[in-house]
C-alpha positions in Angstrom: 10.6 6.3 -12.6 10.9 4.3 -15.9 10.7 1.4 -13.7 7.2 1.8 -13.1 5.7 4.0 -16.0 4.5 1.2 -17.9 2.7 -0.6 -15.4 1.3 2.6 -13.7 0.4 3.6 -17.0 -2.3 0.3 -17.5 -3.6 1.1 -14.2 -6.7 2.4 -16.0 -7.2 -0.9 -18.7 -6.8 -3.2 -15.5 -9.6 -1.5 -13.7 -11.9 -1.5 -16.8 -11.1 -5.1 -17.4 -11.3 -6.4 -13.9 -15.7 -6.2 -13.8 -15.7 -10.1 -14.0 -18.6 -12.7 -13.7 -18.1 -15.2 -10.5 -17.1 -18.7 -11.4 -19.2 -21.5 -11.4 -20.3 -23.0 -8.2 -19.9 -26.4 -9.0 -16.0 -25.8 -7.3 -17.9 -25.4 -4.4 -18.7 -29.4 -4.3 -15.9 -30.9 -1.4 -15.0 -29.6 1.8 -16.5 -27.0 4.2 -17.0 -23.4 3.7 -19.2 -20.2 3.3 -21.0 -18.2 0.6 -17.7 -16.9 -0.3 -14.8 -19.1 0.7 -14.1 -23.0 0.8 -11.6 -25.4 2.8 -11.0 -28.4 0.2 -9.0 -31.2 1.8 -8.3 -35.1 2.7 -10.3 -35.7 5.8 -7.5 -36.3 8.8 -6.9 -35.3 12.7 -5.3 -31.9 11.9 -8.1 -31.2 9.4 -10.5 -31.4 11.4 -8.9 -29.6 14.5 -8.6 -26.7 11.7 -11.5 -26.6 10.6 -13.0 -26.0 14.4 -10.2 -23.8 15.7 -9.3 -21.6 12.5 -11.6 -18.6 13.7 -10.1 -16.3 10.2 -10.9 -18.9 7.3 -14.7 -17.3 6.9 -13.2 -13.5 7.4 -13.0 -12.7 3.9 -16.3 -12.8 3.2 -17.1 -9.4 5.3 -14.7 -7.7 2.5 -15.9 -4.6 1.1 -17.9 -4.5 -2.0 -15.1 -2.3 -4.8 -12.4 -4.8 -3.8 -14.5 -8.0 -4.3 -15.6 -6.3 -7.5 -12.2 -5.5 -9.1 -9.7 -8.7 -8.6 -6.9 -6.2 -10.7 -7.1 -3.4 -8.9 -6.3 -5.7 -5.8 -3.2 -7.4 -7.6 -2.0 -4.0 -8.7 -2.4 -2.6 -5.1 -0.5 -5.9 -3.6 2.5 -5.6 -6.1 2.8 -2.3 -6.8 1.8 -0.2 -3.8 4.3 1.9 -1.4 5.9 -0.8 1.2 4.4 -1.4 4.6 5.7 1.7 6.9 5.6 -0.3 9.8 9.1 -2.2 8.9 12.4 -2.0 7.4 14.8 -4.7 6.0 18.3 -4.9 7.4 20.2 -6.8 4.7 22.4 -10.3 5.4 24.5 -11.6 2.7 24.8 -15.0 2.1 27.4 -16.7 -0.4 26.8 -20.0 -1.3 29.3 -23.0 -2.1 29.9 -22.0 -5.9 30.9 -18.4 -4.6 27.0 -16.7 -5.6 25.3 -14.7 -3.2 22.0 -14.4 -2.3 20.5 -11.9 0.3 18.4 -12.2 3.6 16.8 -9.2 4.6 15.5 -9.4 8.3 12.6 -7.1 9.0 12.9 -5.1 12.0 10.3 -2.0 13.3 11.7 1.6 12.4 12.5 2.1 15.9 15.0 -0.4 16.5 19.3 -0.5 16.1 20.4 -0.5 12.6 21.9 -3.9 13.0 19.5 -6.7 13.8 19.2 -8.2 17.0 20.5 -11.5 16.4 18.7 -14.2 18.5 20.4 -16.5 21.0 21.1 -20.2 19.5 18.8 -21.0 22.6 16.0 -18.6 21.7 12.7 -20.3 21.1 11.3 -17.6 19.0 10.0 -18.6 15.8 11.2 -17.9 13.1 8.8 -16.7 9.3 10.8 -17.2 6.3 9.0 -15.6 2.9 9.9 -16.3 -0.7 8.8 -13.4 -2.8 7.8 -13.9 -6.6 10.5 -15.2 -8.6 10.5 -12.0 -10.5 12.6 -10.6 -7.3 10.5 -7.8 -6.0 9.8 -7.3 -2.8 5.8 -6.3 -3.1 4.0 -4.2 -0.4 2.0 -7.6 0.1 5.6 -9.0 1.4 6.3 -5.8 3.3 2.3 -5.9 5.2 3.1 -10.0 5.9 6.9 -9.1 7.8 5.0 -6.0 9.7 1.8 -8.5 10.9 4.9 -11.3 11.5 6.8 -9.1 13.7 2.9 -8.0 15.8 2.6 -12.0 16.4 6.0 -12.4 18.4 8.1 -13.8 15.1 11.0 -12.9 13.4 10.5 -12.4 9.5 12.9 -12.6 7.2 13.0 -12.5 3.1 14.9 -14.6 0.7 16.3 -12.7 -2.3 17.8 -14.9 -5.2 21.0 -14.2 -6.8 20.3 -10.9 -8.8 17.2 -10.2 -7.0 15.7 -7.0 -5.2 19.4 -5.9 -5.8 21.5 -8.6 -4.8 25.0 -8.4 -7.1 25.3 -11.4 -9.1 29.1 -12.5 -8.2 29.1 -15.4 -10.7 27.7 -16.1 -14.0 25.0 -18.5 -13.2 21.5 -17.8 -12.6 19.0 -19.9 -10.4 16.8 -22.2 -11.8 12.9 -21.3 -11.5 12.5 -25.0 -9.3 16.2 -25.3 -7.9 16.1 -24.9 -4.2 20.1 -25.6 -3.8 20.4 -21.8 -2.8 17.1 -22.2 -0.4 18.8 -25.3 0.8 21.8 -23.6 2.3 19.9 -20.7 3.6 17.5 -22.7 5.8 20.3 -24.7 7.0 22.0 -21.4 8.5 18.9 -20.2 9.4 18.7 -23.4 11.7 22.4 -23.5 12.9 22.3 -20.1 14.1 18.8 -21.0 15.9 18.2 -24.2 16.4 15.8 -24.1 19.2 13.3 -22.2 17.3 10.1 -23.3 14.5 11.2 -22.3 11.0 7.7 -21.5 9.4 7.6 -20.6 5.3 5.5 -18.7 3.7 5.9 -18.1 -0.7 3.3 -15.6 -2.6 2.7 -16.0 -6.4 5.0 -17.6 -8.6 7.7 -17.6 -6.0 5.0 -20.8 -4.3 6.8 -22.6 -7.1 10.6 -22.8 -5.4 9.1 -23.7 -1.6 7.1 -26.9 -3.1 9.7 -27.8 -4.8 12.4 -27.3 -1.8 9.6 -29.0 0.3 9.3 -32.2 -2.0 13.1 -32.7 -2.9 13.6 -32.3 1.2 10.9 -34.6 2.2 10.9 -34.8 6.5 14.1 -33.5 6.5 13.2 -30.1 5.4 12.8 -28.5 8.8 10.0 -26.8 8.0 7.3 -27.1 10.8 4.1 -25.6 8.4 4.0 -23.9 5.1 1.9 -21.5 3.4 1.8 -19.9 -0.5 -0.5 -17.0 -1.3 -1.7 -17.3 -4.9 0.4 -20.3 -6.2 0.6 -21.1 -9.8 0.6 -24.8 -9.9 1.1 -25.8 -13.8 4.0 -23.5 -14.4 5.1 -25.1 -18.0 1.2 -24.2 -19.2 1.6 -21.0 -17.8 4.9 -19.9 -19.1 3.2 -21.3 -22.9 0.1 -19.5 -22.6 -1.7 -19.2 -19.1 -0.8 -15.8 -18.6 -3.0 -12.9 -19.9 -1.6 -11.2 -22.4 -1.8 -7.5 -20.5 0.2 -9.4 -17.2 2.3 -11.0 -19.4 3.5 -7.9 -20.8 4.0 -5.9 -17.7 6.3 -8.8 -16.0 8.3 -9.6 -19.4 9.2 -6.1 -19.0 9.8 -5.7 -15.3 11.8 -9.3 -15.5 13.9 -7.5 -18.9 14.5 -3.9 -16.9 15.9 -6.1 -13.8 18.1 -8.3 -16.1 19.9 -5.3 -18.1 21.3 -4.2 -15.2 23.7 -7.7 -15.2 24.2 -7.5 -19.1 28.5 -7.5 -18.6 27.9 -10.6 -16.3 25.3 -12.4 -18.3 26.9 -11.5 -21.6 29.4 -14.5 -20.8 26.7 -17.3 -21.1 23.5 -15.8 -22.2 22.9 -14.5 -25.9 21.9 -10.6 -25.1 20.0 -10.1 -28.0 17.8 -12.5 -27.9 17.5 -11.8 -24.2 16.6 -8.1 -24.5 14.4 -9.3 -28.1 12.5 -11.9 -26.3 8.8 -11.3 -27.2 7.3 -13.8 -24.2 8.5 -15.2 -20.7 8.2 -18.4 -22.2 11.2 -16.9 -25.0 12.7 -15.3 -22.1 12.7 -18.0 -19.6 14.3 -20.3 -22.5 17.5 -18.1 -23.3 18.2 -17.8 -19.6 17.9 -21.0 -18.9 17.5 -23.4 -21.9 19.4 -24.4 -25.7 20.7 -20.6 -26.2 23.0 -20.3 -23.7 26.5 -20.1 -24.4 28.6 -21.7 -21.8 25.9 -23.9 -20.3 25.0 -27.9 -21.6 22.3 -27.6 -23.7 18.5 -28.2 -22.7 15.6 -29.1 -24.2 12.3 -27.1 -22.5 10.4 -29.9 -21.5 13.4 -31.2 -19.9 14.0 -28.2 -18.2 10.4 -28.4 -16.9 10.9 -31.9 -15.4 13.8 -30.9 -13.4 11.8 -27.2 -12.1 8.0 -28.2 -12.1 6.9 -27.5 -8.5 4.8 -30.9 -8.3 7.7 -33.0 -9.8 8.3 -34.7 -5.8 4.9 -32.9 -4.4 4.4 -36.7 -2.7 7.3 -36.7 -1.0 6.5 -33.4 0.8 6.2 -34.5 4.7 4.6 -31.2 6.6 1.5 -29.1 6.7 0.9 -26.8 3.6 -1.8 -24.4 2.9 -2.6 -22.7 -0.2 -5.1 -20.1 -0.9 -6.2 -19.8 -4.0 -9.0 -17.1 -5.5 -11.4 -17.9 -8.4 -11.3 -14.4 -10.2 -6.7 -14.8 -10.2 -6.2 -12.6 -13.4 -2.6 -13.9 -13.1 -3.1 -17.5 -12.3 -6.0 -17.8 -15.0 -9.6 -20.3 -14.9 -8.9 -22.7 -11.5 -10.7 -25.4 -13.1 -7.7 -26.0 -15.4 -4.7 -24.5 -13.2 -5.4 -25.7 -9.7 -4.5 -29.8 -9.3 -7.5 -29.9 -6.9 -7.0 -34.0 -6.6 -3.6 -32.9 -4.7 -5.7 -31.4 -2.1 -8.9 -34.2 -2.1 -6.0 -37.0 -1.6 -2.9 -35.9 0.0 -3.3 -35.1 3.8 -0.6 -32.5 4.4 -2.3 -30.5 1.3 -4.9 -27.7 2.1 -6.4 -25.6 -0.5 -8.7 -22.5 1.1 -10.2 -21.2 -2.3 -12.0 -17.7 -2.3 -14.9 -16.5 -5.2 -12.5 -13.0 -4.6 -10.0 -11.8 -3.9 -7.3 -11.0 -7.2 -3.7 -12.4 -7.2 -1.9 -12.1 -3.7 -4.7 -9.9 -3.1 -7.2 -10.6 -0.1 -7.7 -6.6 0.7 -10.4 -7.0 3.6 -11.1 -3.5 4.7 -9.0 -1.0 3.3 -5.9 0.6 2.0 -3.7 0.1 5.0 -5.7 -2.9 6.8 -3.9 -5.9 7.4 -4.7 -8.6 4.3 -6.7 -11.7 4.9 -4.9 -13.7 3.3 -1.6 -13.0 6.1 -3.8 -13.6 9.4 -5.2 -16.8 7.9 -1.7 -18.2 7.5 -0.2 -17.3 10.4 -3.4 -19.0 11.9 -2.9 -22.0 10.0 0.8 -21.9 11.4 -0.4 -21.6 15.4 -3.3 -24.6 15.3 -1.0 -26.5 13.3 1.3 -26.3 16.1 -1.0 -26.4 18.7 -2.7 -29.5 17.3 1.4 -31.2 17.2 1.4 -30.0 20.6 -2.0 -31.8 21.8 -1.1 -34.7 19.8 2.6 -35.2 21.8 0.4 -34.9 25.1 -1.8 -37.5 23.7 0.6 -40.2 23.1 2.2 -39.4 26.6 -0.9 -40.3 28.0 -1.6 -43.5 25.7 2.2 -44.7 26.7 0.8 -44.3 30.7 -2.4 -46.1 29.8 -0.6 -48.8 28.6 1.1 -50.0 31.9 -1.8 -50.9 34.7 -0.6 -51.4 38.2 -1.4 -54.4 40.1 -2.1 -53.2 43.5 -2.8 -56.4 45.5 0.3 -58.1 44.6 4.2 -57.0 46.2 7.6 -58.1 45.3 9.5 -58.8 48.9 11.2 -55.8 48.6 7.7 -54.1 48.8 7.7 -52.5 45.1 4.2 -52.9 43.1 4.1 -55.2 40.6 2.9 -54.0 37.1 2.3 -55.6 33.8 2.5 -54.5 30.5 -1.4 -54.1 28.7 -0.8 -55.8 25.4 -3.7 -53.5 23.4 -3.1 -50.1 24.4 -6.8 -48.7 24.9 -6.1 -45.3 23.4 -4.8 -46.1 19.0 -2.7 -42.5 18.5 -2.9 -43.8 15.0 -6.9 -43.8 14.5 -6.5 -40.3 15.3 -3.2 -39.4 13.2 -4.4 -40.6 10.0 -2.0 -39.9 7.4 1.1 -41.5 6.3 3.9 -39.5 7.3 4.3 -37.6 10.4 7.6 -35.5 11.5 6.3 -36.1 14.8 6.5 -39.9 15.2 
């Protein structure tokens, strides 16, 4: 109960604070969009395939008037209401090569076996993999996105970092806010023991931050086919230093502290515990677990620590379809107009950014209590037509290869064959129509 008495407790101060004016307009300058939601991105082929065949990108703006009104009481309901009743978790650990563990919890309907039903290495079913908030709780947001996942013929599964959500911490070491070692290894199995299926990816809040970097260190090799992150916050460093309100700020230094005491005999070996527990900001608190005050560790400066973890360090290198949604009234993420990178999304093609006037941090309540969030059919939307367009464009280039060989039909070899030749300018450029740079596809 301790757990949640201080948050529960602000419940009251959120909701008073969260009567907010809408942001200026001017955001609404590139891309295409509604009243209340815009699509800002690098014109290409699968842009413009989403644009006609994503029927859910204008559904937000049908959402009821109190939770367009109060972006905090949307974030509170998203991270702190009761799970989705629809699924349970059945827990797979991991342990990685240094001996840590890290947990996979497959979501499964109430009804089924108490062990998972593993796929066949030959299935084809897809396969969801979600990165919660890097604050290890699994939020009722996470819970409603594996219950919506299952409904859509995937299996869902959640990533929990060592010491998260209850995972034991077998060695001393923490992970690093942008490592993706540990996300490495578990995609890899994920795609040994099913190699025939899509691997999708889907990250909500600051947990965005460990898929883009995984997806830029990875490049075309990440086996990703589309990703998604809910609420990203881009410019983590000037987050971490300021970015955060104060009233946020306070309520995940504490939850982040509560979850840490419970390692203190483990931690105690490289970390200093006093100034762990005495840390007065998760920028103090992200520098003893990580930075100059550890004890075993090499010793590191915080802006080099932010050049090895910033989410955007390789964001050039990343090779697949990602789409973030972002909301303009975030009372986690802060003003957009100095946290979003929107030149990311105006130049790099495999960037989306679907940016709401509403809808809180990893938010997006439509209806009401129990409906489905907006935010979770729009990305498993995104995932189909990106799939479907890959699919169209395969078909394509078949053709174009055909197109490219024209049969003579007046002229035969003795033997009686037909005698082709080879068209020198194929008729039908795949590229003119596949306009960006990289393409797992090719």
């Amino acid at each position: 109960m301790l757990e949640w008495a201080a948050p529960i407790g602000s419940l009251t101060v959120l909701v008073l604070w969260s009567w907010r004016k809408w942001v200026n307009s001017g955001l609404w300058a590139a891309g295409v969009g509604g009243e209340s939601w815009k699509l800002i991105y690098k014109p290409s082929a699968l842009a413009n395939y989403l644009v006609q065949q994503c029927g859910t990108l204008s559904g937000f703006g049908e959402a009821r008037w109190v939770w367009r009104t109060f972006p905090h009481l949307q974030t509170l309901v998203g991270l702190l209401g009761p799970l989705d009743r629809g699924v349970r978790f059945v827990r797979e650990f991991l342990q990685m090569g240094d001996e840590g563990l890290v947990a996979l919890d497959w979501a499964v309907r109430p009804g089924q076996n108490q062990r998972r039903r593993r796929e066949s290495s030959q299935s084809a079913v897809p396969v969801l993999l979600l990165i919660p908030n890097s604050f290890g709780k699994i939020t009722r947001n996470t819970s409603k996105m594996c219950h919506l996942a299952l409904t859509h013929g995937y299996q869902a599964v959640v990533f929990n970092r060592r010491c998260h959500n209850g995972c034991p911490l077998s060695t001393a070491k923490l992970q690093q806010y942008g490592d993706p070692n540990d996300l490495r290894e578990v995609i890899r199995y994920i795609r040994h023991c099913q190699p025939s299926s899509r691997l999708f990816a889907a990250a909500e809040g600051t947990g965005s931050g460990l898929l883009l970097s995984y997806l830029g260190e990875c490049g075309s090799s990440s086996y990703i086919t589309a990703a998604g992150c809910i609420s990203p916050l881009f410019r983590l460093q000037d987050w971490f230093e300021g970015g955060c309100p104060w009233l946020w700020k306070e309520l995940l230094l504490l939850y982040q502290k509560m979850q840490l005491s419970r390692y203190i005999t483990a931690l105690g070996q490289i970390l200093n515990i006093d100034r762990l527990l005495g840390s007065r900001t998760l920028k103090e608190l992200e520098e003893v677990l990580f930075c100059h005050h550890s004890k075993a560790l090499n010793s590191l400066s915080w802006d080099s620590y932010w050049e090895r973890n910033d989410p955007l360090r390789d964001i050039d290198e990343v090779a697949v379809p990602v789409l973030c949604l972002c909301s303009q009234d975030d009372p986690v993420r802060g003003e957009p107009r100095s946290t979003v990178p929107f030149e990311l999304f105006e130049t790099n093609p495999h960037f989306f950014l679907l940016l709401t006037r509403n809808g809180g941090h990893c938010g997006f309540i439509k209806e009401d209590f129990s409906s489905t969030m907006w935010s979770h059919s729009v990305l498993l939307d995104f995932f189909k037509s990106t799939v479907d367009f890959f699919v169209m464009e395969e078909r394509l280039k078949t053709l174009s290869r055909r197109k490219g060989t024209i049969c003579i039909s007046g002229n035969r070899t003795a033997q009686g064959g037909t005698l082709c030749r080879r068209e020198q300018n194929c008729p039908h450029n795949i590229h003119e129509i596949y306009n960006w740079q990289r393409s797992y596809t090719r």
